[in-house]
C-alpha positions, 0 to 999 in steps of 0.5 A: 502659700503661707511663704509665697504671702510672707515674701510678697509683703517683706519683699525679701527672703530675709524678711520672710524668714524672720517673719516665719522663722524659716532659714532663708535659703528655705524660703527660696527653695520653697518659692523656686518650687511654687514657681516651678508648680505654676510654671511661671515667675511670681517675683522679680529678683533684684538688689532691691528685694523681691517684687511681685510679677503680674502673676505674682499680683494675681495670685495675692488675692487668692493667697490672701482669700486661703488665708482668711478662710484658715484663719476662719477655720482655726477658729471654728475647729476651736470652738465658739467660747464667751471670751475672745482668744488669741493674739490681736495686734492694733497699729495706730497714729501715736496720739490715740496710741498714748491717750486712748487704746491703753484704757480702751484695751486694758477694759477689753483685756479685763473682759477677755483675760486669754486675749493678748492685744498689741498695740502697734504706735508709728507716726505713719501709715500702718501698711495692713497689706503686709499684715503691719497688724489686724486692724489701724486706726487712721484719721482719714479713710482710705480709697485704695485696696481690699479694705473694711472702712467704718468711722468710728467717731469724731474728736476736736483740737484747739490751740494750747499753751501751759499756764507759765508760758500765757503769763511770761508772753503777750496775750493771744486774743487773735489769730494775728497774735500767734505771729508773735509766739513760738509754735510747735507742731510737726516736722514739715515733710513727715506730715504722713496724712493731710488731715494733721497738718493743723498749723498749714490750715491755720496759715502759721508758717513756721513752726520752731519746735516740732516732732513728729510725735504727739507726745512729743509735742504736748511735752513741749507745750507743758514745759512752757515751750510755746503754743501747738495744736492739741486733741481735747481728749489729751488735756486731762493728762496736762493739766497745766495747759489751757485753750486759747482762741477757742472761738476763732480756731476750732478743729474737728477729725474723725478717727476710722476703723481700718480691716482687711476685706477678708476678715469680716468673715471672722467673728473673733474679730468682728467682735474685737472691732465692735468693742474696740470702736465703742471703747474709744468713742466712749473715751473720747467722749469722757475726756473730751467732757473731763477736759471742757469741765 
């Protein structure tokens, strides 16, 4: 079974034999066998990779249930302890990856010196149905899928540019104004969510300078580059950057905890999330404070 999931979320032999550390040759000797136990096919064979069958999908939930349910027992047969154990991978956009997780799980590392936590920073979607990681944060709620939702907090963003670039440029007093000012943001087509597309929002159309990195962009508006969109909770790590229109354009996002449905029945990380969430809402309310002052 622990082969059977490793193919359905690689999509190839390969893949599952680096994730398992398994020959690949042994991987499909293994899924021929499971086949041959169940008597029908599991995956369909193409140049593409390996997909899933009907019976193949049905057997997902299941394979997914028993592992959950060893994942439960490992932790039973070890013994509850004080501190939290183990390995724990977080996937997340890449600005609460920079601004955030580093002093939220260095405080948990503290609590927990056997705890290794990893933190997984992608511009897109982490893909929670290949086991990508434990746990995502996202700034929208998912709909679809076997999943846990729980919101853990609010955040707000403003347009921003760095003190050299408000003196060497026409003033922004209006909305109008930006017409007049070079703007950085995300590259178009790589917008993974709705909810980043700040600049559409605002009705600017075209953005000169853009990445599809926070940091990236925030590097930009420090160096004098232009005018972006930052997270309040960013501004204490650029000091050189001052809001503009904060009384015409103000932003507000939530960040959401995302788990497997499965999971819920761990206490380890039931109780990983629960201080995870609170870390950050906690942050966010301490930079955003540090930034307004």
């Amino acid at each position: 079974m622990k082969v059977f999931l490793a193919v359905a979320r690689e999509e190839s032999l390969s893949g599952a034999g680096r994730l398992l550390k398994l020959d690949p040759a042994t991987v499909g000797r293994r899924i021929a066998r499971l086949e041959a136990a169940y008597d029908t096919p599991l995956f369909a064979k193409s140049p593409q990779g390996y997909t899933m069958t009907a019976a193949g999908e049905r057997l997902l939930a299941h394979g997914e249930q028993a592992e959950a349910a060893m994942r439960s027992a490992s932790e039973a047969l070890a013994g509850t302890t004080e501190g939290l154990t183990g390995q724990i991978r977080i996937g997340a956009p890449d600005g609460s990856a920079n601004y955030l997780l580093p002093q939220v799980c260095a405080q948990i590392s503290d609590e927990n010196p056997d705890l290794d936590i990893q933190i997984l920073a992608l511009p897109r979607v982490i893909n929670l149905s290949r086991r990508e990681a434990d746990m995502a944060i996202t700034v929208s709620a998912p709909t679809a899928g076997h999943l846990l939702v729980q919101k853990i907090t609010d955040y707000k963003l403003h347009m921003v540019a760095a003190r050299q670039y408000l003196r060497r440029h026409a003033p922004i007093q209006k909305v109008e104004d930006l017409k007049g000012h070079r703007m950085i943001g995300y590259i178009p087509d790589m917008i993974f969510d709705r909810e980043l597309d700040y600049l559409n929002d605002i009705g600017v159309e075209r953005v000169a300078l853009s990445s599809n990195s926070v940091s990236v962009q925030l590097r930009h508006a420090s160096h004098g580059s232009g005018v972006c969109v930052a997270h309040d909770f960013t501004l204490p790590f650029h000091g050189n950057l001052r809001q503009i229109l904060t009384d015409r354009i103000s932003l507000t996002r939530s960040f959401y905890l995302v788990r497997h449905q499965g999971d819920q029945r761990s206490e380890r990380l039931n109780r990983f999330a629960e201080a995870l969430s609170r870390g950050i809402r906690d942050e966010v309310a301490r930079l955003e404070g540090h930034g307004a002052s």
